[in-house]
C-alpha positions as a Markdown table, in Angstrom:
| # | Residue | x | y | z |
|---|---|---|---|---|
| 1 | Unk | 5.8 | 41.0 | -191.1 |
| 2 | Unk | 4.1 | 38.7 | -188.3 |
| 3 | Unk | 3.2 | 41.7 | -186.3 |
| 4 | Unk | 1.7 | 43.1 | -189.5 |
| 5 | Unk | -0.1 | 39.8 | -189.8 |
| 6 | Unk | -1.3 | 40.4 | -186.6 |
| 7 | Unk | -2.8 | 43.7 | -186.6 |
| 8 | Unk | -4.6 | 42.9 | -189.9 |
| 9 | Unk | -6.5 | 39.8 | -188.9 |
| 10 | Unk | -7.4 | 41.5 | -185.8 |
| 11 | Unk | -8.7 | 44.7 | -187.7 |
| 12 | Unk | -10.7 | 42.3 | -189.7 |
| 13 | Unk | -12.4 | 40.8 | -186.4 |
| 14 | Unk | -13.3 | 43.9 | -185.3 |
| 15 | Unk | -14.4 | 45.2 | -188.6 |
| 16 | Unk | -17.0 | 42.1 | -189.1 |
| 17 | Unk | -18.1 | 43.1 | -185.7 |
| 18 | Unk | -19.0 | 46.4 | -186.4 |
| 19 | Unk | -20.6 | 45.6 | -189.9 |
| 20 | Unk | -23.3 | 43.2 | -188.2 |
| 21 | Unk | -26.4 | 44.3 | -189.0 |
| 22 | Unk | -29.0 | 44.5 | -185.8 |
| 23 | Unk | -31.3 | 41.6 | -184.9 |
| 24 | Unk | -34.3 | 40.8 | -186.0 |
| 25 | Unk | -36.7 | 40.7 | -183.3 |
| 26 | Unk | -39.8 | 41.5 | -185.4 |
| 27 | Unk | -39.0 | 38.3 | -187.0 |
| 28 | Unk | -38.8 | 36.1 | -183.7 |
| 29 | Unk | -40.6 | 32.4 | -184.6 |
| 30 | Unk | -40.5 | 32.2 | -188.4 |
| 31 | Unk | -37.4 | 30.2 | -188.6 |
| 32 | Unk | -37.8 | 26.5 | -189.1 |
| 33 | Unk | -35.1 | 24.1 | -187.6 |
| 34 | Unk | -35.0 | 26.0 | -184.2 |
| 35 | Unk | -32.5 | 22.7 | -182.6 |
| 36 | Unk | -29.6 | 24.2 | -184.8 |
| 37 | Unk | -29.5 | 27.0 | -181.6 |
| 38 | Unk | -29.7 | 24.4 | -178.9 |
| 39 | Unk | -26.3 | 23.9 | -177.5 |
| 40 | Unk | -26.2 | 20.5 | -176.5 |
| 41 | Unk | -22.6 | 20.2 | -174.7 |
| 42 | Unk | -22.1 | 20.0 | -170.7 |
| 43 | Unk | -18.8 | 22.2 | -170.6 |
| 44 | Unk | -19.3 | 24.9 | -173.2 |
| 45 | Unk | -22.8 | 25.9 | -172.1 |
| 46 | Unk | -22.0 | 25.8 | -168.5 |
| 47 | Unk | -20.7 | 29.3 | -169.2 |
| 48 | Unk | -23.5 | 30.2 | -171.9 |
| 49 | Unk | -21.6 | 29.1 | -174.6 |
| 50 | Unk | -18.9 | 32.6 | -174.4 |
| 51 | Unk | -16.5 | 30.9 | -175.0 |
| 52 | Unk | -16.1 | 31.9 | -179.1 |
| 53 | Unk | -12.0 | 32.6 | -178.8 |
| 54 | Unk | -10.8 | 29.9 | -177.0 |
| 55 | Unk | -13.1 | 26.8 | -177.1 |
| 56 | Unk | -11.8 | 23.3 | -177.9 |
| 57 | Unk | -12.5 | 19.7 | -178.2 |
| 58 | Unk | -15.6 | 18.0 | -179.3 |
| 59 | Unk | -18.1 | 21.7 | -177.9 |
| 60 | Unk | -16.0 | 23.5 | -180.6 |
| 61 | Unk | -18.4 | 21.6 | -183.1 |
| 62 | Unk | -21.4 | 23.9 | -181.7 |
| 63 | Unk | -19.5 | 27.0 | -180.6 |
| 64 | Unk | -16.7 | 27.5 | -182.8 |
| 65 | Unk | -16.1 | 25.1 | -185.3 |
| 66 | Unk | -12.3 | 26.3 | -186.0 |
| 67 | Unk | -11.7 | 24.5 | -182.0 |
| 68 | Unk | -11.6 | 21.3 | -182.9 |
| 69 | Unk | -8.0 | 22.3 | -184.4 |
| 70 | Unk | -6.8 | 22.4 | -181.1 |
| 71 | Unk | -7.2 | 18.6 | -180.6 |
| 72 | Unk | -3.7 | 16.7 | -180.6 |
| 73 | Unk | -4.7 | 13.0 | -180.8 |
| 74 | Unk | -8.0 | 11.2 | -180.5 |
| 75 | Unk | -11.1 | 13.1 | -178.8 |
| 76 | Unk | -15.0 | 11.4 | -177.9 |
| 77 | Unk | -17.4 | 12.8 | -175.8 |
| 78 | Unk | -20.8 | 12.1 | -174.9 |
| 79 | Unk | -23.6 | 14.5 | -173.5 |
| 80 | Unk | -27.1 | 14.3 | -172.1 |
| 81 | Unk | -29.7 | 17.6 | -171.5 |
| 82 | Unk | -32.8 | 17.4 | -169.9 |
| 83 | Unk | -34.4 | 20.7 | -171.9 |
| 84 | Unk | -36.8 | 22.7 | -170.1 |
| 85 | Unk | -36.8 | 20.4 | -167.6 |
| 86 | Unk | -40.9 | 19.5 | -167.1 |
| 87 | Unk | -41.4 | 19.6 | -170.7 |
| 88 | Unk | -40.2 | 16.0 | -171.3 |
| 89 | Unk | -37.5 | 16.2 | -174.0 |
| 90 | Unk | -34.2 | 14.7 | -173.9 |
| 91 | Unk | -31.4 | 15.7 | -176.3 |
| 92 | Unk | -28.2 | 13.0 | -176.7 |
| 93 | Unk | -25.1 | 13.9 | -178.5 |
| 94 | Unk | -22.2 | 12.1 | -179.0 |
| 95 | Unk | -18.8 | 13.7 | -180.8 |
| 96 | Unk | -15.5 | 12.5 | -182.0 |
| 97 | Unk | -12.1 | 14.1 | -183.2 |
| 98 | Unk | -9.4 | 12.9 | -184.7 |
| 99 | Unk | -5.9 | 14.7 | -185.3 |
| 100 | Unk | -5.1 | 13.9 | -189.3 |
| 101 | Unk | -1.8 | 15.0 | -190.9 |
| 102 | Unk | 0.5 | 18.1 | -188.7 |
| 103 | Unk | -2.0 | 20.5 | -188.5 |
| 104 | Unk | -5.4 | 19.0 | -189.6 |
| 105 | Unk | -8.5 | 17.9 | -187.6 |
| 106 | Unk | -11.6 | 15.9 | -188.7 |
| 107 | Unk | -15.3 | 16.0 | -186.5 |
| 108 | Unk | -18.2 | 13.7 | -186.8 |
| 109 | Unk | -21.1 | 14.3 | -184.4 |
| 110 | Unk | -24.5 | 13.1 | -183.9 |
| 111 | Unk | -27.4 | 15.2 | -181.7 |
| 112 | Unk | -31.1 | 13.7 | -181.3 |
| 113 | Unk | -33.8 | 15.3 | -180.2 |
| 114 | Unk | -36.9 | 12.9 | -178.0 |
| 115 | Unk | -40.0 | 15.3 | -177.5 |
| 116 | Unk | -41.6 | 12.2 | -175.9 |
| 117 | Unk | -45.1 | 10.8 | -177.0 |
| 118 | Unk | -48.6 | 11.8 | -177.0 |
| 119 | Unk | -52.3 | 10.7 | -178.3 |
| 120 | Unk | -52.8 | 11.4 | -181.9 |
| 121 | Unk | -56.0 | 13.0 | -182.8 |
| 122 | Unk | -57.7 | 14.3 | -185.6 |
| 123 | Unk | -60.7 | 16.2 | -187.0 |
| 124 | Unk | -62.7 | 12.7 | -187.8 |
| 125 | Unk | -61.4 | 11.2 | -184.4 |
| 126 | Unk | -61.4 | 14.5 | -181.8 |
| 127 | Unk | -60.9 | 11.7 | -178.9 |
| 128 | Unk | -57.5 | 9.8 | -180.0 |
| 129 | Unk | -57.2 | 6.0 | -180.5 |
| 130 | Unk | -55.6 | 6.1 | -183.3 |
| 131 | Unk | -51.8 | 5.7 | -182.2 |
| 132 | Unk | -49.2 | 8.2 | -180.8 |
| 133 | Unk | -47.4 | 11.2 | -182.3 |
| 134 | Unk | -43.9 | 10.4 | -181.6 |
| 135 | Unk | -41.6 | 13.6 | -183.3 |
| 136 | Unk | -38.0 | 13.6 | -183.6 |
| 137 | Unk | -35.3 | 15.2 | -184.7 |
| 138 | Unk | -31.3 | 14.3 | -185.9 |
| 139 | Unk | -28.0 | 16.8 | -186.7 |
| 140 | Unk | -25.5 | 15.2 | -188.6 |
| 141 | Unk | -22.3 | 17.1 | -188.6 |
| 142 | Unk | -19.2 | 16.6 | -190.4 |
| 143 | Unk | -16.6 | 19.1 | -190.0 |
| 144 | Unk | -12.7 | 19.9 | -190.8 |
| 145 | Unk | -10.3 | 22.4 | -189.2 |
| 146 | Unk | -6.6 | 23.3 | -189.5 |
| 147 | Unk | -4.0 | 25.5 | -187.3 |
| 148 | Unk | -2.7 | 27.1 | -190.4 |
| 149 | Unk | 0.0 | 29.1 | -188.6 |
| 150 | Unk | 0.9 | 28.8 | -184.8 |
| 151 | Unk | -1.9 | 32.2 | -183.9 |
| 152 | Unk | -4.4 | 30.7 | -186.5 |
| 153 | Unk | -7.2 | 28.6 | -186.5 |
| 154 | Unk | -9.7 | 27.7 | -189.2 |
| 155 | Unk | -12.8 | 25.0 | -190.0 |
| 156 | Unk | -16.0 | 24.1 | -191.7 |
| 157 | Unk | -18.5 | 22.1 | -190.7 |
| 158 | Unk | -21.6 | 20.8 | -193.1 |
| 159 | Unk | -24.4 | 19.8 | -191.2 |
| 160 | Unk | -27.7 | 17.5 | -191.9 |
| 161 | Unk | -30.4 | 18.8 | -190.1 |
| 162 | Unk | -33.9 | 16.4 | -190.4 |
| 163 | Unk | -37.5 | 16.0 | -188.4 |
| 164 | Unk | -40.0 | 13.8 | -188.5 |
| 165 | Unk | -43.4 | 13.7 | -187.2 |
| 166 | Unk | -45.7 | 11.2 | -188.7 |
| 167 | Unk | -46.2 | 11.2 | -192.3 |
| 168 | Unk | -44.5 | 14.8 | -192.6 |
| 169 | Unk | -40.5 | 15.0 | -192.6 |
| 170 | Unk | -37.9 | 17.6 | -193.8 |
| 171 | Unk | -34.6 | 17.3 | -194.6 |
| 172 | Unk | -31.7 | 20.5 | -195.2 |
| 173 | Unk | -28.5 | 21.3 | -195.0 |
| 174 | Unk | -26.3 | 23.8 | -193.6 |
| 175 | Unk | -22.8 | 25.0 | -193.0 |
| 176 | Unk | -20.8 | 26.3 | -190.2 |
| 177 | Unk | -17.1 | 28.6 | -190.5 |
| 178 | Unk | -14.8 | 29.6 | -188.1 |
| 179 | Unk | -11.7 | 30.8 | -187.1 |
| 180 | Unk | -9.5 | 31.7 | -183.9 |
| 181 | Unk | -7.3 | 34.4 | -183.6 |
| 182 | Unk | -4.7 | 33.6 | -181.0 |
| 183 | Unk | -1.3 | 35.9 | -179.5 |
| 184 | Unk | 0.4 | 36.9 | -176.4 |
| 185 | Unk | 3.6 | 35.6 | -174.5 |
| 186 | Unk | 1.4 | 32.4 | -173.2 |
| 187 | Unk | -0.8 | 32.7 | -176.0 |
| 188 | Unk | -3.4 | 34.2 | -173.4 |
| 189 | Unk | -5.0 | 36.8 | -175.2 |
| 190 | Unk | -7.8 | 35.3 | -178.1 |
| 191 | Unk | -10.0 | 36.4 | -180.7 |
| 192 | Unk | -13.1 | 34.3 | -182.4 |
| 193 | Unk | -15.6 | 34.8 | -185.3 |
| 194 | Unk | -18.3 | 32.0 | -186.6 |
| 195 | Unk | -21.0 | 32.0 | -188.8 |
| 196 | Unk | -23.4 | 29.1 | -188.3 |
| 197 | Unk | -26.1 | 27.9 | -189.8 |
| 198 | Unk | -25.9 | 28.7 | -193.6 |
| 199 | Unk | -28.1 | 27.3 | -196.1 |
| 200 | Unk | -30.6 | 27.2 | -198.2 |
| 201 | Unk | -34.7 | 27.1 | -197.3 |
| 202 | Unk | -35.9 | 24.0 | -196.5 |
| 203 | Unk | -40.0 | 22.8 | -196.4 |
| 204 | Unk | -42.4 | 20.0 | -194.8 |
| 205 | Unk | -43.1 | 17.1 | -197.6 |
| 206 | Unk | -45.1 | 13.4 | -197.2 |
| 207 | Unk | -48.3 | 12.3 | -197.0 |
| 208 | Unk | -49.7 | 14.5 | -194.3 |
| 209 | Unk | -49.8 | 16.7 | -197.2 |
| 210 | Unk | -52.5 | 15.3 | -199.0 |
| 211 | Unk | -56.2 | 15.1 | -198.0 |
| 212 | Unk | -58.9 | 13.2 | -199.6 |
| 213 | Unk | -62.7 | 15.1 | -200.1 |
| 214 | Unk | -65.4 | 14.3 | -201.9 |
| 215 | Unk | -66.0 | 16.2 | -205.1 |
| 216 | Unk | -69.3 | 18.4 | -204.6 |
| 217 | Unk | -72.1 | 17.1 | -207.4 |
| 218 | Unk | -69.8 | 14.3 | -208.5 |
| 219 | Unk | -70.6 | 11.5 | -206.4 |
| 220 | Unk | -66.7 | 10.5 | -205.6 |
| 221 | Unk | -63.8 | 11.4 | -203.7 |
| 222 | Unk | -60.3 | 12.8 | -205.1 |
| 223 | Unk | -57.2 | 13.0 | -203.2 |
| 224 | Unk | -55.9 | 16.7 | -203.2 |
| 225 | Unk | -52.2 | 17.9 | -202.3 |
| 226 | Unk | -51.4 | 20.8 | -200.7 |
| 227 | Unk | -47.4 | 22.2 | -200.8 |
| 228 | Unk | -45.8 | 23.6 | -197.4 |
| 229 | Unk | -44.1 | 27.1 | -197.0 |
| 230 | Unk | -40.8 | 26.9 | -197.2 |
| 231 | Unk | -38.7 | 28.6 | -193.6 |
| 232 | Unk | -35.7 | 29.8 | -193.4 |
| 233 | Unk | -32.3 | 28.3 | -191.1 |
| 234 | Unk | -31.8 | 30.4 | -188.0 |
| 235 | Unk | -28.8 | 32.2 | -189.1 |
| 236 | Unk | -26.1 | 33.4 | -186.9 |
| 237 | Unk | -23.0 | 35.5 | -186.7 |
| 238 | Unk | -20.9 | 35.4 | -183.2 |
| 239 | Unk | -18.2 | 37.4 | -182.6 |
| 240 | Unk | -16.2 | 36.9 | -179.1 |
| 241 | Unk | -12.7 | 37.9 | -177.1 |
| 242 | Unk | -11.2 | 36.0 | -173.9 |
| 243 | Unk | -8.2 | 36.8 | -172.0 |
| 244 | Unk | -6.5 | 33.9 | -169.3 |
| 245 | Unk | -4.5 | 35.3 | -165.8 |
| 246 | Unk | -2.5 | 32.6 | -164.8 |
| 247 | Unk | -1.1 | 32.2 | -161.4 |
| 248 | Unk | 1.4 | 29.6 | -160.8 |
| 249 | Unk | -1.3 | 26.6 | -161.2 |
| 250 | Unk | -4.3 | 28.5 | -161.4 |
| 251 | Unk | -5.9 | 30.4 | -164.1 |
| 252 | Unk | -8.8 | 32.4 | -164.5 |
| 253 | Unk | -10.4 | 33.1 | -168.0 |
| 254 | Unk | -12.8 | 35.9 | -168.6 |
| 255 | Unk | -14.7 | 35.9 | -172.3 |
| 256 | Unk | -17.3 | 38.2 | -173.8 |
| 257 | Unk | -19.0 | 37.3 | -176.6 |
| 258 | Unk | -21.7 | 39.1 | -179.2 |
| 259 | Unk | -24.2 | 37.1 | -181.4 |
| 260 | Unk | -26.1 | 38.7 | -184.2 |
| 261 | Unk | -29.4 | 36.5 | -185.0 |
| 262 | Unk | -31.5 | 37.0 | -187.8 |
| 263 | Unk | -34.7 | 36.6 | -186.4 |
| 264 | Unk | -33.8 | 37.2 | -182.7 |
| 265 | Unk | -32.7 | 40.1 | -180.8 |
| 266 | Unk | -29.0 | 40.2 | -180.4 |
| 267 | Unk | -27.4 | 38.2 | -177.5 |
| 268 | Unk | -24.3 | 39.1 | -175.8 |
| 269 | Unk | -22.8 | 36.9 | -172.9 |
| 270 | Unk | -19.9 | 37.5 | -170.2 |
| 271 | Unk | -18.4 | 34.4 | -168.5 |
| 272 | Unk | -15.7 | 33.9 | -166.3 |
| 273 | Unk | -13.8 | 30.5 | -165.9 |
| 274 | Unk | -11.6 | 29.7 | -162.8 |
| 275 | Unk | -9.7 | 26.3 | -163.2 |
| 276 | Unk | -7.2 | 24.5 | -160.3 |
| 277 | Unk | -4.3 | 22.4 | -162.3 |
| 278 | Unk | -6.7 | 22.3 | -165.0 |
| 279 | Unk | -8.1 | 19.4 | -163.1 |
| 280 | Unk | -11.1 | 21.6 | -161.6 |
| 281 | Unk | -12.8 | 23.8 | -163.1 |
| 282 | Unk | -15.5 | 26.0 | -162.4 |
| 283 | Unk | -17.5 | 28.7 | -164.5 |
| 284 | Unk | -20.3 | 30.5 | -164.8 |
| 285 | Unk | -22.1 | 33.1 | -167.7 |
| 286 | Unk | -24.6 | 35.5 | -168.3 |
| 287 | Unk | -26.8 | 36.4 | -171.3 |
| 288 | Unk | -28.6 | 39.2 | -172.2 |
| 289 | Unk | -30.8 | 40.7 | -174.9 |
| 290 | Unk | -30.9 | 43.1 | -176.9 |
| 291 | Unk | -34.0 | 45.0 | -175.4 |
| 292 | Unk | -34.0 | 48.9 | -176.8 |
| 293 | Unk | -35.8 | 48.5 | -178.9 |
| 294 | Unk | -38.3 | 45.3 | -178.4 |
| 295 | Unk | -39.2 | 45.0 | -174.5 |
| 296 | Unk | -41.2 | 42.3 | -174.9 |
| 297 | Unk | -39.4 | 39.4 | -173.3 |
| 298 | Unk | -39.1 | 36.5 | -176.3 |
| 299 | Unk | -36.9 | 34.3 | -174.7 |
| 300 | Unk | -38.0 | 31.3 | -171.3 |
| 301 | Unk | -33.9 | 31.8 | -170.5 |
| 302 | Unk | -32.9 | 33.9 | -167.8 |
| 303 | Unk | -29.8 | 34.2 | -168.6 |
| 304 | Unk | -27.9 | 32.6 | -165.7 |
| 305 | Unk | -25.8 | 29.4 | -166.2 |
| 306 | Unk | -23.2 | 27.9 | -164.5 |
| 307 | Unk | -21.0 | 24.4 | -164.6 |
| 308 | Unk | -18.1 | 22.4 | -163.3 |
| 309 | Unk | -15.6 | 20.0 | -164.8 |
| 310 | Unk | -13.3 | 17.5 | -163.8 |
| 311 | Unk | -10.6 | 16.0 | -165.5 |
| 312 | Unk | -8.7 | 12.9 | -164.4 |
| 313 | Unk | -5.2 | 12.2 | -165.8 |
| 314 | Unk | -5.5 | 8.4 | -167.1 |
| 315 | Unk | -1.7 | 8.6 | -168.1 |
| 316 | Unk | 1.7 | 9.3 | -165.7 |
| 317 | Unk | 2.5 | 12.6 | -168.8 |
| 318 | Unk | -1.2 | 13.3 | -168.4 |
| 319 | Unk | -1.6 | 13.2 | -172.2 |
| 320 | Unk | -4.7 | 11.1 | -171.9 |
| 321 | Unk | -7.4 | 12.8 | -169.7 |
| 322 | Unk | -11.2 | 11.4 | -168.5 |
| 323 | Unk | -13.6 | 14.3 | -168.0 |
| 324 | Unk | -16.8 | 14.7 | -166.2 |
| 325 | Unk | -19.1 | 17.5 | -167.2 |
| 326 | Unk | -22.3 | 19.5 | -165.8 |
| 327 | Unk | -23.9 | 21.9 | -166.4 |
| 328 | Unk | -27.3 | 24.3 | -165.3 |
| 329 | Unk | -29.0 | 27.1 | -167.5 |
| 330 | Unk | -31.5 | 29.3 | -165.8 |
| 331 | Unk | -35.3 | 29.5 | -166.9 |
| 332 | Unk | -38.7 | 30.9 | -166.4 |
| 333 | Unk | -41.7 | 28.7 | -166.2 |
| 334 | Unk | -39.6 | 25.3 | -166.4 |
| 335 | Unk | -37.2 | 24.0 | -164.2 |
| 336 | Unk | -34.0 | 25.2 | -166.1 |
| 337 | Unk | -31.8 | 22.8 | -168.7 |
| 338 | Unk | -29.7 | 20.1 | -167.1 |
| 339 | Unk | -26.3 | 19.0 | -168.9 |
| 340 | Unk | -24.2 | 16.2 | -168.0 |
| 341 | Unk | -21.4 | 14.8 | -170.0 |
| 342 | Unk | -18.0 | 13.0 | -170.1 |
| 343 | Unk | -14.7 | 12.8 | -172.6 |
| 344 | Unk | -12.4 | 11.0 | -172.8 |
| 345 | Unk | -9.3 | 12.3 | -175.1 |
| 346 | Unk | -6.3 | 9.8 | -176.2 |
């Protein structure tokens, strides 16, 4: 029965991934809430976030929420990305898991966006002096996952996603699921599937809405209120596989990984992870899209990204680890996107 078990969640992984439906590149731009697709994580994106299967710790939250089920005590990390380095926006994140019960997990993380500031202007005042536009953007995230047998892995994660830029704001919500799929003698052979980004349409509301004009022939002015289009979330389905070669106290991880967007072109990723005693570890991805069909190039990434860890044993059983992180991604026209982080799990 637990081969059978087996062979039928791994049919159904493989028979999501040939349902997805293509991307949407004809569609490219006319999602709102475009930070739901920036990975904001040091480790996971240093090998282009491939990493779907086997993922763990506080990244899982972005990645592949069903991860965080892998966490055994208490888990916090913290992260900093320099995006499009020249551009002058900063994204922090902070994360924290906490074991609950034999088999359950519970997330909370927090990612803010800083676009910087710049001169306000508008039509009666072309030249500025009226303050700064000063834009920013939260994700709230609140997620659960459980090991539900020793091969499986599940979790949900609701999110809170708001921006503000002057007197405009919006606020939605969305929801993440996940699950891992793991076998082999050393457990070395892992399956992955998430759907991210789920929810309703969200729109722009405040007063930046309303304008005031003067009523032609009536001698007096009336305030008039105009509503926003509503966008949609940047939905997304991933679908990945990784396999670890271990040698003595080495091991070398290799991971593919397919992401269907609806309103991008398809991504896929390969990466390749080489770690020393799990005390170095060094890896590297690359990302490309699906071109057949759309040539034109929609996308400032390159697709080339790379990173290195280190984790410090704080403890003589090495239960409780310290972690440096860093990571590069590859770009066009900026400087690339800059990732440094650290952990510290208990």
């Amino acid at each position: 029965m637990r081969y059978l078990n087996k062979i039928a969640i791994t049919a159904c992984l493989l028979a999501a991934g040939l349902s997805v439906e293509a991307g949407n590149p004809q569609r490219a731009g006319s999602a709102g809430a475009p930070e739901l697709l920036i990975n904001p994580w040091a480790r996971a994106s240093g090998w282009g976030g491939v990493n779907i299967a086997g993922v763990t710790g506080v990244e899982a939250t972005f990645i592949n929420i069903a991860g965080i089920a892998s966490t055994e005590g208490t888990e916090v990390t913290f992260s900093n990305t320099q995006w499009l380095v020249g551009g002058n926006i900063n994204v922090n994140a902070a994360g924290f898991n906490q074991a609950v019960g034999s088999n359950g997990v519970l997330s909370a993380n927090f990612v803010s966006f800083d676009y910087g500031s710049w001169e306000r202007t508008t039509v009666d005042n072309p030249d500025g002096g009226i303050g700064e536009i000063s834009p920013s953007t939260a994700i709230i995230g609140l997620g659960y996952a459980q090991r539900f047998i020793k091969s499986i892995r599940g979790g949900v994660n609701l999110k809170i996603y708001t921006t503000s830029m002057v007197d405009m704001t919006v606020t939605s919500a969305s929801v993440d699921a996940g699950v891992q799929y793991v076998t082999g003698k050393r457990e070395q052979v892992k399956f992955g599937i998430t759907l991210r980004n789920i929810g309703p349409a969200a729109r722009y509301d405040g007063e930046g809405q309303s304008i005031t004009l003067v009523v032609p022939n009536g001698g007096y002015a009336q305030e008039y209120n105009e509503r926003s289009e509503s966008f949609e979330l940047p939905t997304t389905l991933s679908i990945g596989g990784s396999y670890d070669f271990e040698f003595e106290e080495q091991r070398l991880t290799v991971a593919g990984a397919f992401q269907s967007n609806s309103f991008e072109k398809d991504l896929y990723t390969a990466g390749v992870e080489y770690s020393f005693k799990e005390l170095l570890s060094l890896r590297a991805g690359y990302s490309f899209w699906d071109n057949r069909d759309y040539e034109v190039t929609t996308t400032v990434f390159t697709g080339f990204s790379a990173g290195v860890s280190l984790d410090l044993a704080m403890s003589k059983n090495n239960d409780n680890k310290f972690g440096l992180d860093y990571s590069y991604r590859s770009t066009s026209f900026f400087d690339g996107v800059h990732s440094i982080g650290v952990s510290i799990s208990l």
